[in-house]
PARO-204109 format. One record per residue (C-alpha): x negated, y negated, z negated; residue number from 1; chain; residue in three letters. Coordinates in steps of 0.02 Angstrom, whole numbers, always signed. Layout:
N
- X / Y / Z / NUM / A / ala
...
//
This chain:
274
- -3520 / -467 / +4738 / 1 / A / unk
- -3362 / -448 / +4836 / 2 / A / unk
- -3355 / -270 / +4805 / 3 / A / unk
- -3188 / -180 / +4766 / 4 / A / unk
- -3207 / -129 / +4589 / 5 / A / unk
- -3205 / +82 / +4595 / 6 / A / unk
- -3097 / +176 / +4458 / 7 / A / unk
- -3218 / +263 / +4361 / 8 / A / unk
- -3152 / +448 / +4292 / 9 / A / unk
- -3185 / +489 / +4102 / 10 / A / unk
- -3262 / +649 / +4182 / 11 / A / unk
- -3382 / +536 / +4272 / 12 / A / unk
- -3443 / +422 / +4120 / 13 / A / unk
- -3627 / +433 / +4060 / 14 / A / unk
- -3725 / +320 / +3935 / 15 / A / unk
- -3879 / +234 / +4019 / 16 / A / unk
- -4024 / +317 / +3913 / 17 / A / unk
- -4092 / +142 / +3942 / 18 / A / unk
- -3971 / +45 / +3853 / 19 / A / unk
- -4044 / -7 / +3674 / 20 / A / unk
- -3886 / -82 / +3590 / 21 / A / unk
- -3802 / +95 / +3571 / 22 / A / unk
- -3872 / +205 / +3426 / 23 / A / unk
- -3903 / +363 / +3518 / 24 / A / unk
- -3887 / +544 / +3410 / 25 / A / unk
- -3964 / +721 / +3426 / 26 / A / unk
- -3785 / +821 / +3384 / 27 / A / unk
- -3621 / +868 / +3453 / 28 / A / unk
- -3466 / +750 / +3499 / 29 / A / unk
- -3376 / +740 / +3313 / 30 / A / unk
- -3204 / +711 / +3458 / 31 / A / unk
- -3249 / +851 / +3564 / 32 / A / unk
- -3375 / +1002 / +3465 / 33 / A / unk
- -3331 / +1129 / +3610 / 34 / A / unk
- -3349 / +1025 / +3747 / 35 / A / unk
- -3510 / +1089 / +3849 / 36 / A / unk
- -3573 / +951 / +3970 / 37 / A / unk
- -3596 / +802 / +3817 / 38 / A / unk
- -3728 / +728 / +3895 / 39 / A / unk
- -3799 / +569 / +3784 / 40 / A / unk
- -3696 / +547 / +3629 / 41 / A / unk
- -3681 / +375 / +3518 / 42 / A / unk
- -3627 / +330 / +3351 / 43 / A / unk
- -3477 / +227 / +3322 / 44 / A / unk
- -3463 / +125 / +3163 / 45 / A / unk
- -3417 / +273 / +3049 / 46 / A / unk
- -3567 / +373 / +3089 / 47 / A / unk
- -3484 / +502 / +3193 / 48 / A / unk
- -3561 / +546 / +3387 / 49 / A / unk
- -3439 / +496 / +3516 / 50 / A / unk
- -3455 / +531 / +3721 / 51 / A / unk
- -3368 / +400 / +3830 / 52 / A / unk
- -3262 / +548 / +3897 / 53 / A / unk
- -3188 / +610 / +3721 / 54 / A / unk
- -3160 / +443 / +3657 / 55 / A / unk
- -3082 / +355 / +3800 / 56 / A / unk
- -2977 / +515 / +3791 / 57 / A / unk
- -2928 / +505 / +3590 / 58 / A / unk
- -2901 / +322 / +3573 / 59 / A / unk
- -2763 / +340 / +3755 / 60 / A / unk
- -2672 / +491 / +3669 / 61 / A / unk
- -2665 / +373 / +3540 / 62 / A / unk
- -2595 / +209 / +3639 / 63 / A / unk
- -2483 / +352 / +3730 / 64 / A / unk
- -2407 / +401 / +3567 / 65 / A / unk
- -2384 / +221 / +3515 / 66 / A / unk
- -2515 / +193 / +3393 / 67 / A / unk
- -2644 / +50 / +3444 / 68 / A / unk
- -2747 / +68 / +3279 / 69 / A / unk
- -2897 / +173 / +3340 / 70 / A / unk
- -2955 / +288 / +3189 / 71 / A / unk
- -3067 / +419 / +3179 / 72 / A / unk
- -3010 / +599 / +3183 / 73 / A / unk
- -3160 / +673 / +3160 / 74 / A / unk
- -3167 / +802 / +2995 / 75 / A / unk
- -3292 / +827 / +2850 / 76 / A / unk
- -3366 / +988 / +2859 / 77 / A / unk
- -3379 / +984 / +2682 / 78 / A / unk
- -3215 / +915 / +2608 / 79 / A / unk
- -3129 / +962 / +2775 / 80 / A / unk
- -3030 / +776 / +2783 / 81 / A / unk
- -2997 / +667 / +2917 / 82 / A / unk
- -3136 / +515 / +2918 / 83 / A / unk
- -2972 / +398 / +2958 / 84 / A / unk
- -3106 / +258 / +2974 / 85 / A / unk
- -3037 / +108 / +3083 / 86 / A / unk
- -3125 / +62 / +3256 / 87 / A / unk
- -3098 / -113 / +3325 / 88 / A / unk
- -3049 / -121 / +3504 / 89 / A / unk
- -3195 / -229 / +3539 / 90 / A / unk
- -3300 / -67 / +3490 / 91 / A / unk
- -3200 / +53 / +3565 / 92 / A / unk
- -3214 / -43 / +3752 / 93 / A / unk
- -3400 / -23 / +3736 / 94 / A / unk
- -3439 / +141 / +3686 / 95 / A / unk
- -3268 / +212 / +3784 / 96 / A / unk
- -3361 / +118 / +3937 / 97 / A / unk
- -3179 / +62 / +3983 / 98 / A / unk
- -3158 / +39 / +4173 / 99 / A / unk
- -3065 / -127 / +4232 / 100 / A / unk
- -2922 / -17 / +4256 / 101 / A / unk
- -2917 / +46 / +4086 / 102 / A / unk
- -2972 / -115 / +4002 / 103 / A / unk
- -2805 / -179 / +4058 / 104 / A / unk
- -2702 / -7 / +4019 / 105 / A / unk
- -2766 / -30 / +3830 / 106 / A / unk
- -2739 / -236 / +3818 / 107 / A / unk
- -2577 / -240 / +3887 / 108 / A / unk
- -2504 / -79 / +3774 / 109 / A / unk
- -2593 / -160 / +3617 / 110 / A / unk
- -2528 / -306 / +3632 / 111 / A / unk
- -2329 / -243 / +3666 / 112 / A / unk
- -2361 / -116 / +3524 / 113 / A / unk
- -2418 / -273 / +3416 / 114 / A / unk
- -2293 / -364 / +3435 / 115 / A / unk
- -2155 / -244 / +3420 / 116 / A / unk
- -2232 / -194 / +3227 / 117 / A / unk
- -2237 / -399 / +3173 / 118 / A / unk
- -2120 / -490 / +3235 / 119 / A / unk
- -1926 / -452 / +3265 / 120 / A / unk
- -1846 / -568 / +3411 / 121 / A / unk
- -1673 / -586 / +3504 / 122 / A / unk
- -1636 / -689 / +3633 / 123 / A / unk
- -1503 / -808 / +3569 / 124 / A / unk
- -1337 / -811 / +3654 / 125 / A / unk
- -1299 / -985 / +3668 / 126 / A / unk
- -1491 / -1062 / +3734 / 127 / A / unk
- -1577 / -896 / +3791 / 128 / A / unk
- -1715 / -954 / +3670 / 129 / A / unk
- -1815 / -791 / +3583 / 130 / A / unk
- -1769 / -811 / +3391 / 131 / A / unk
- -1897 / -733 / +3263 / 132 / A / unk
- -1805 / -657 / +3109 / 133 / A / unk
- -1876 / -687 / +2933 / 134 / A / unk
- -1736 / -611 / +2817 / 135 / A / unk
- -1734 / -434 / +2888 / 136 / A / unk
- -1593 / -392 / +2768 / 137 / A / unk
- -1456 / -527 / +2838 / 138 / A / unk
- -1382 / -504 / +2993 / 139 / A / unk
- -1329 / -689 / +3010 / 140 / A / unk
- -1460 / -812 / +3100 / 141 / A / unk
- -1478 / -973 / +3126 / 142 / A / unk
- -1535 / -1045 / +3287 / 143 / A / unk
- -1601 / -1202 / +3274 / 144 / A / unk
- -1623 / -1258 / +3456 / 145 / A / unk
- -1449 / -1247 / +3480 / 146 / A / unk
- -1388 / -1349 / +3318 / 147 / A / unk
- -1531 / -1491 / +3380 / 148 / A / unk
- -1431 / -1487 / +3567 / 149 / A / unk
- -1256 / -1461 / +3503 / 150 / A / unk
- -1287 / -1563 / +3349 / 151 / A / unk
- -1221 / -1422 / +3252 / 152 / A / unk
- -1249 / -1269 / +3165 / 153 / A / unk
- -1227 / -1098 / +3275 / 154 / A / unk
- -1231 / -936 / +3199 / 155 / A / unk
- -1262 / -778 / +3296 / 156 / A / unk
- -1270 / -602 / +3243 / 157 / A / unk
- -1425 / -502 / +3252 / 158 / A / unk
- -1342 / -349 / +3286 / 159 / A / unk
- -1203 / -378 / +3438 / 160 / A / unk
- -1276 / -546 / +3476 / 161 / A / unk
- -1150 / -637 / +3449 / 162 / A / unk
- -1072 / -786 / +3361 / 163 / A / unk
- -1058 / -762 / +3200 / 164 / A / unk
- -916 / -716 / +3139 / 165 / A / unk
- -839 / -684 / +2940 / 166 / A / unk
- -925 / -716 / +2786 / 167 / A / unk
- -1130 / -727 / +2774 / 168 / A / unk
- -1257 / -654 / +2719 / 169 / A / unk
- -1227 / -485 / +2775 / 170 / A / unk
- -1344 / -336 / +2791 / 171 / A / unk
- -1229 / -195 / +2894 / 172 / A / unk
- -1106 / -293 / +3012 / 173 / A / unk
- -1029 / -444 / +3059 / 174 / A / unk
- -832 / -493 / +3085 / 175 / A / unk
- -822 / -448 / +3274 / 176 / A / unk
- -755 / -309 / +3341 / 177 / A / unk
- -889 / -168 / +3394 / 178 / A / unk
- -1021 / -239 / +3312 / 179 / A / unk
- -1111 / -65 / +3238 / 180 / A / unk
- -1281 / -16 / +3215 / 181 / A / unk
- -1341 / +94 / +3347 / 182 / A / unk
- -1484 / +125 / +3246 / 183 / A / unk
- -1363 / +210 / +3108 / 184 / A / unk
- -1253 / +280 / +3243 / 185 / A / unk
- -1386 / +383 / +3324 / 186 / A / unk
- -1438 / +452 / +3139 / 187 / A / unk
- -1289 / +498 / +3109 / 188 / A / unk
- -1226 / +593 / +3281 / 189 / A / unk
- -1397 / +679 / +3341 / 190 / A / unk
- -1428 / +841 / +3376 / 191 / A / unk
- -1496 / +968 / +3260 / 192 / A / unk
- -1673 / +1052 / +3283 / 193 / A / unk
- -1779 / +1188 / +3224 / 194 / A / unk
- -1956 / +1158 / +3176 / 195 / A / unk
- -2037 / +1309 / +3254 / 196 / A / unk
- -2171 / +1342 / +3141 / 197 / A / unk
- -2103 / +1278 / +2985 / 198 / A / unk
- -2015 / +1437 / +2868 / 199 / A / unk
- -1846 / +1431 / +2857 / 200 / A / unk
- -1808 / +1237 / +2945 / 201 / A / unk
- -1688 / +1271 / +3092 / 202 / A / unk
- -1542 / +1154 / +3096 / 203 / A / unk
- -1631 / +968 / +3040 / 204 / A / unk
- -1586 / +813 / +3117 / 205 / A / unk
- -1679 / +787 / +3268 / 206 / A / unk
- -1697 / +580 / +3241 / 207 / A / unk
- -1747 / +509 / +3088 / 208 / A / unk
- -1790 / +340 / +3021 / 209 / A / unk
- -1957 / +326 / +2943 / 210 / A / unk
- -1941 / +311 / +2746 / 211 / A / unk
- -2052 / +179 / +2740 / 212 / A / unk
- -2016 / +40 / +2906 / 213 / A / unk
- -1856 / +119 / +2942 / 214 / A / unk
- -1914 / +161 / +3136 / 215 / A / unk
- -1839 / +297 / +3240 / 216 / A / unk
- -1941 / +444 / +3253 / 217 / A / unk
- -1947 / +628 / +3337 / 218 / A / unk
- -2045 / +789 / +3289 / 219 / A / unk
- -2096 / +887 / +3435 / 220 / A / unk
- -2053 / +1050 / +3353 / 221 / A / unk
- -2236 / +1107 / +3338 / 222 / A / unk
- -2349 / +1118 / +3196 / 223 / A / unk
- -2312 / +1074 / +3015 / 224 / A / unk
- -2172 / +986 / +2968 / 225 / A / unk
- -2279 / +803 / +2912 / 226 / A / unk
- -2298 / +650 / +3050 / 227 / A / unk
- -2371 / +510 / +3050 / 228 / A / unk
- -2257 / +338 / +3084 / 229 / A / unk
- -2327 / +250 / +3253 / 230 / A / unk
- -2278 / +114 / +3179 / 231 / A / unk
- -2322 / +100 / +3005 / 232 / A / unk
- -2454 / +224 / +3016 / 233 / A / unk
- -2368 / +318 / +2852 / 234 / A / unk
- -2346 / +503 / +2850 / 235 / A / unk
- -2203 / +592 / +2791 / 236 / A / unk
- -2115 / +755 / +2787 / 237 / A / unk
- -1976 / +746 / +2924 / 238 / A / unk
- -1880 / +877 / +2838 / 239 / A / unk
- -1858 / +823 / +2634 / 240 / A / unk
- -1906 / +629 / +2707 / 241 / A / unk
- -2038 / +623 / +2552 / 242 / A / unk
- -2215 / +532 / +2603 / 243 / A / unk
- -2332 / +693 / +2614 / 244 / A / unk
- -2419 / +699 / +2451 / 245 / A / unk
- -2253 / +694 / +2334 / 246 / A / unk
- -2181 / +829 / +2478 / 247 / A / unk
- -2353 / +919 / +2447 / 248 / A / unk
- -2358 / +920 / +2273 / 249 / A / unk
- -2226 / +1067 / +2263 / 250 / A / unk
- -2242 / +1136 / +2448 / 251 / A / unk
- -2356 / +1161 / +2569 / 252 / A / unk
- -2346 / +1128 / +2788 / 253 / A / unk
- -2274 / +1260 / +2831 / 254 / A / unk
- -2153 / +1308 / +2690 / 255 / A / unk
- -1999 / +1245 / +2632 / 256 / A / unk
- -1950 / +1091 / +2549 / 257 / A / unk
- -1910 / +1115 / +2364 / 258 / A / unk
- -1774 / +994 / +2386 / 259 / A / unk
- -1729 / +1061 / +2566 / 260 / A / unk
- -1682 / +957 / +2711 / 261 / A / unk
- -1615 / +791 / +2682 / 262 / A / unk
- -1450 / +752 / +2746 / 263 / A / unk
- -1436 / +609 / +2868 / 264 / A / unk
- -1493 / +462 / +2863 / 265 / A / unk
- -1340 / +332 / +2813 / 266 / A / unk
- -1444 / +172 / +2781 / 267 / A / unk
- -1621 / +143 / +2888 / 268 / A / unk
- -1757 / +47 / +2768 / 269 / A / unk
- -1815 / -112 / +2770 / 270 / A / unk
- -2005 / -130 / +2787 / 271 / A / unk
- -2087 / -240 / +2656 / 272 / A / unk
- -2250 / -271 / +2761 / 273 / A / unk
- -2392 / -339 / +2657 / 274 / A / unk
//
């Protein structure tokens, strides 16, 4: 006791062979096939063999990327798809063998990447107090802590922050001069960029807004032309804005759009979360 705790590398972790509440395998990391020095291997939840090394590894490029759902990326030899299967975090401390260190790296980015997918806040500009928005469509709230302190109604926008001013509800702007989405803005004036390794895709808008949550994303001009949302976890094509299978159904990766690139963005989507 008393004893600084030591950072532990993901080089340096190693299963204790005595340890009976991990199912231990006989086959290569399903993360990691190439890597040489596996040492003992377990099974997470899915059935696929994990080392501490490759899967503290997969699930921080994940958290890095801004994705705090841990799924499986291991593929099917057979079908050659992605197993996709969820991990909890509870199961992916124990079998990563998280450090201290690491234990709070992960807890601290799940939970701001948590609450940035469910919950929309401002700080209001008459009490300071964080507002939560319901109606993500209407740009005019309501903050109750001030109308029970000035025993009236105050209006703010959610876009310029604040007071309200014109007619309500509104979804794009509200009466006072400036007020412009920023969101919209940056569609509209980004760069252009060529996707690399996609045929015939060299002057697409670098930012989009995903076509299902509406969040900003990049493509890092490699590979094929799909991504995945960080924050929905839905994957489009970033060039024709289709979800992958319709884009898919009359193209492939690394080919051309049948409908070409979509022009920019001039409304961002509303996520409907379930």
């Amino acid at each position: 006791f008393g004893l600084q705790q030591q950072k532990i590398s993901e080089d340096d972790k190693r299963y204790d062979p005595r340890d009976t509440t991990f199912s231990f395998v006989d086959r290569p990391d399903d993360l990691d096939p190439l890597y040489e020095d596996q040492g003992l291997r377990a099974e997470m939840s899915c059935g696929h063999a994990v080392t501490p090394q490759s899967l503290t590894g997969w699930c921080r490029s994940l958290l890095d990327q801004g994705q705090y759902k841990f799924r499986c990326p291991a593929i099917d030899e057979e079908t050659q798809e992605k197993c996709g299967a969820q991990w909890s975090y509870r199961e992916v401390r124990r079998l990563a063998d998280l450090s201290v260190e690491e234990m709070n790296y992960f807890e601290e980015n799940i939970a701001r990447l948590a609450a940035a997918e469910y919950q929309e806040f401002r700080a209001c500009p008459g009490c300071k107090t964080y507002i939560e928005r319901k109606n993500l469509t209407n740009l005019c709230v309501q903050c109750l802590v001030c109308a029970a302190d000035k025993k009236k109604v105050f209006q703010f926008c959610w876009q310029c922050s604040k007071p309200w001013k014109g007619p309500a509800p509104r979804s794009d702007r509200c009466g006072n001069d400036g007020c412009i989405n920023r969101d919209l803005e940056l569609l509209r004036t980004c760069k252009t960029t060529t996707l690399l390794e996609v045929q015939g895709v060299d002057a697409c808008p670098s930012i989009r807004a995903c076509p299902t949550c509406g969040n900003r994303v990049e493509h890092d001009n490699t590979g094929c032309k799909n991504i995945i949302c960080p924050r929905c976890q839905v994957e489009f094509c970033f060039v024709c804005l289709k979800l992958t299978p319709e884009c898919l159904e009359t193209s492939t990766h690394f080919m051309p759009c049948s409908d070409g690139v979509a022009p920019r963005q001039t409304s961002i989507p509303v996520w409907r979360r379930k």
